[in-house]
C-alpha positions as CSV (number, residue, x, y, z in Angstrom):
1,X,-10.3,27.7,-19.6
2,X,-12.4,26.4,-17.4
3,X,-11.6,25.6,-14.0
4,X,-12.2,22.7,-12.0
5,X,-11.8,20.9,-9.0
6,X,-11.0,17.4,-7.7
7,X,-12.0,16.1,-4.3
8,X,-10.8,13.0,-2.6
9,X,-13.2,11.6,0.4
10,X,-11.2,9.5,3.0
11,X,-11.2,8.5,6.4
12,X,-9.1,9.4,9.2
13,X,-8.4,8.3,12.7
14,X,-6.2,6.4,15.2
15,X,-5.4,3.2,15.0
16,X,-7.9,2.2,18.1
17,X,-10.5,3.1,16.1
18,X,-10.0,0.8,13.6
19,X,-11.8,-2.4,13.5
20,X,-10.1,-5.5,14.5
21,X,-9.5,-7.0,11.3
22,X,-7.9,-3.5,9.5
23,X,-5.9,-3.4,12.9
24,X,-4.4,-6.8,12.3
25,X,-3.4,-5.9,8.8
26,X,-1.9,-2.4,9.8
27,X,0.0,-4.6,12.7
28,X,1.2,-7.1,10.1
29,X,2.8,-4.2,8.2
30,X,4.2,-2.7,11.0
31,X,5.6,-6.5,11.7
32,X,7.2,-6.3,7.9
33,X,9.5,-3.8,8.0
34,X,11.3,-6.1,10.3
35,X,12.1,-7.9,7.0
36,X,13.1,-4.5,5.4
37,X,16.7,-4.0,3.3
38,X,17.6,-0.8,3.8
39,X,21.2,-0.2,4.7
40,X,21.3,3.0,2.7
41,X,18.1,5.1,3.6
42,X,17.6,3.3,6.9
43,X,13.9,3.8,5.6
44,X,11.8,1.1,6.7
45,X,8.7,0.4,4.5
46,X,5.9,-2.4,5.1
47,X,3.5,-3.5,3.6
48,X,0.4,-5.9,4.2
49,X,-2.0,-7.3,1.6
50,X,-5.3,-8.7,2.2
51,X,-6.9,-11.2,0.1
52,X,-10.3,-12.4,-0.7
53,X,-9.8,-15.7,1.4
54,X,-8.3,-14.1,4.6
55,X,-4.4,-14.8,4.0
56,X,-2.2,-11.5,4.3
57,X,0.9,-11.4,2.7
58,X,3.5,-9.3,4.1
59,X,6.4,-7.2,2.0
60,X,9.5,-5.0,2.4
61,X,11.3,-2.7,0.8
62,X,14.3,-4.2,-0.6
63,X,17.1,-1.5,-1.2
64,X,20.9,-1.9,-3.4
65,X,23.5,-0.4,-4.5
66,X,22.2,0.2,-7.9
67,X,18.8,2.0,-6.9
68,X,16.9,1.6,-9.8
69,X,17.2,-2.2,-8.8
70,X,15.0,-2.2,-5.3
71,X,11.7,-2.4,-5.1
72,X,9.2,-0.7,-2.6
73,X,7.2,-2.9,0.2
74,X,3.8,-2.5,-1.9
75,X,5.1,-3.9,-5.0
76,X,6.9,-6.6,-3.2
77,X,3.5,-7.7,-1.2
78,X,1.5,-7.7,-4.0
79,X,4.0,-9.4,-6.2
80,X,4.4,-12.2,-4.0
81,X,0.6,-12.3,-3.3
82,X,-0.2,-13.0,-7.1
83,X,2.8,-14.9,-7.5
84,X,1.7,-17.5,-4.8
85,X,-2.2,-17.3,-4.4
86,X,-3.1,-15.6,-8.2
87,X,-6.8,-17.1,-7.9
88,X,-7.6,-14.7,-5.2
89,X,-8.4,-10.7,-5.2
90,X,-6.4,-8.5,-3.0
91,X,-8.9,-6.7,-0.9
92,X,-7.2,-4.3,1.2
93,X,-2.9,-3.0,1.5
94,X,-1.7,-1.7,4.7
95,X,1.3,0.4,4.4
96,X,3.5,2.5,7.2
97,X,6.9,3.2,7.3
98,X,9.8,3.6,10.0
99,X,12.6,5.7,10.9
100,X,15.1,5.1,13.6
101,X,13.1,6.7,16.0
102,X,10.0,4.6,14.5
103,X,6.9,4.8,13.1
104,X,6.9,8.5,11.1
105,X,4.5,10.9,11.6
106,X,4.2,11.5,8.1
107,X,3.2,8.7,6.1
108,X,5.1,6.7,3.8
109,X,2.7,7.4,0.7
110,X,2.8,4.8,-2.3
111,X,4.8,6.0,-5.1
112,X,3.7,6.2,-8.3
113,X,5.1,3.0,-9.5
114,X,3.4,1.2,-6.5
115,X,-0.1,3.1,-7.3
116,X,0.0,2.0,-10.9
117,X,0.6,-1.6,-9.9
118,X,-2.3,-1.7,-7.4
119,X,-4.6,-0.8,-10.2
120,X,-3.8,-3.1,-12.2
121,X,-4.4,-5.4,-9.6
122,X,-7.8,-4.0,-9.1
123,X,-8.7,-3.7,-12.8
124,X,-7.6,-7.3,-12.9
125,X,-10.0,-8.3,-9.9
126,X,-12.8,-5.6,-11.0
127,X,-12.8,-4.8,-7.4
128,X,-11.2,-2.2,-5.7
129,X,-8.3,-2.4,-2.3
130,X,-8.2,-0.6,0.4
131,X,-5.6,1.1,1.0
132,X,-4.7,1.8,4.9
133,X,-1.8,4.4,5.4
134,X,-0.6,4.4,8.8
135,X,1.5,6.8,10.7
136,X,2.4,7.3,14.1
137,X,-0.6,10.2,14.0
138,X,-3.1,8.2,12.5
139,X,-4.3,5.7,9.8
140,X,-5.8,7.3,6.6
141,X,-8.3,4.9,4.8
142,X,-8.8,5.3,0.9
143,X,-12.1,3.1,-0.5
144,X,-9.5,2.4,-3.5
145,X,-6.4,3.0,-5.3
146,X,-8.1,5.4,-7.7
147,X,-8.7,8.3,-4.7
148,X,-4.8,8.1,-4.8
149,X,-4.3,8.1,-8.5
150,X,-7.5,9.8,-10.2
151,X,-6.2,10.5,-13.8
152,X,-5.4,7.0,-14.0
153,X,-4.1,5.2,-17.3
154,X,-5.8,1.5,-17.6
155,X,-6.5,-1.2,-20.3
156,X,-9.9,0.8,-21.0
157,X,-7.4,3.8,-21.8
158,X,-6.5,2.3,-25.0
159,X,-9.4,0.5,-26.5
C-alpha cells in the first residue's frame, strides 16, 4: 500500500477582516437563526446563500418530533433559493450556529447531507460556492464545497 495524503487550503480570520460584502452575508446568517425551530436541541443553525445577481436568501434549521423529518439551515437556504430564483447560481453560503450562550466557538460544520446538496448545486451551475463558516473565534473560508467533501460522488461518477 501506498500512502498518501490530502491537503485542504483555506482561509482563516475574524470577522473584521472580512470584506464588506462576505460580512453582510455572515450577518445575514447570524440574522437567520432567529427564524430557527429548535425546541429540542436548542441548537440554532443559519444559513445565508449568495446568488449570482446579489439577492441572499436566508434559512433555518427546522427541528420535529420525528427527527428524520427536519432539515438543516443549508439545505433549507438553498432549497428555497432554487425554488424561487432557479435561473441564478448560488455564489457563496454563510453558515454559524448558536447556543444559548450564542454564537459557538466551534463551528456548526455542514453535514454530509448538506455538503452533497451544495455540490450538486455547483455541478449544476459549473461554478463553485463559497462556503463561510463562522464562529465566535473566527470565520473559515473554503474556495468550494469540494475542500469540504473531496471524495465526492457526482453525475460524472457514473457516466
Amino acid at each position: 500500500m501506498e500512502k498518501k495524503e490530502l491537503k485542504t487550503d483555506y482561509l482563516f480570520g475574524s470577522y473584521e477582516e472580512l470584506e464588506a460584502a462576505d460580512r453582510n452575508l455572515v450577518d445575514a446568517s447570524l440574522k437567520a437563526t432567529t427564524h430557527s425551530y429548535s425546541p429540542y436541541s436548542h441548537f440554532r443553525v443559519g444559513a445565508a446563500v449568495l446568488l449570482a445577481d446579489g439577492t441572499i436568501v436566508q434559512g433555518a434549521n427546522q427541528e420535529n418530533a420525528a427527527y428524520p423529518s427536519g432539515l438543516c439551515a443549508e439545505r433549507t437556504a438553498v432549497f428555497s433559493a432554487q425554488a424561487q430564483y432557479p435561473e441564478q447560481a448560488v455564489k457563496a453560503l454563510a453558515l454559524v450556529g448558536c447556543n444559548e450562550q450564542g454564537v459557538t466557538a466551534i463551528p456548526a460544520w455542514p453535514c454530509g447531507a448538506c455538503r452533497q446538496v451544495i455540490l450538486e448545486v455547483e455541478e449544476r451551475y459549473h461554478q463553485p460556492i463559497r462556503i463561510l463558516v463562522a464562529s465566535s473565534k473566527g470565520v473559515y473560508i473554503f474556495h468550494s464545497i469540494k475542500d469540504l467533501l473531496p471524495f465526492c460522488f457526482v453525475d460524472g461518477n457514473m457516466k
